[in-house]
C-alpha positions in Angstrom: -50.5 -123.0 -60.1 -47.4 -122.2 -61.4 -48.7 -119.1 -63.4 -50.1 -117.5 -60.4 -46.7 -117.8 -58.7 -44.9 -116.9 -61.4 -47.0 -114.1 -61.9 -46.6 -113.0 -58.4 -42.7 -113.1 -58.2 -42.4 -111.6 -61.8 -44.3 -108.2 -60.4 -42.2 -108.3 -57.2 -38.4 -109.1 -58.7 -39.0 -109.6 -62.2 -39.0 -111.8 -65.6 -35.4 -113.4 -64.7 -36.8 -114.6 -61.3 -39.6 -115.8 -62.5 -37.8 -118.2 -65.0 -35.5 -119.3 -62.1 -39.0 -119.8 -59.5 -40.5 -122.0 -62.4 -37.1 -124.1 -63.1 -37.4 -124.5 -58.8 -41.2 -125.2 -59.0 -40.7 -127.9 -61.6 -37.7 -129.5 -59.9 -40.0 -129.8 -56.5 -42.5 -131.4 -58.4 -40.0 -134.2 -60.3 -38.8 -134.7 -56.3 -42.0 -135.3 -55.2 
């Protein structure tokens, strides 16, 4: 799950975003 996002906003913003959508992902997940 988190590759194919990851994968997604790397192509469309890039490598940093893609650290910073996984950190967010991960965070969610601990929330829920």
């Amino acid at each position: 799950m988190t590759d194919t996002i990851s994968g997604f906003e790397s192509k469309k913003n890039g490598e940093k975003f893609d650290t910073k959508l996984t950190y967010d992902v991960q965070k969610s997940v601990l929330r829920l």
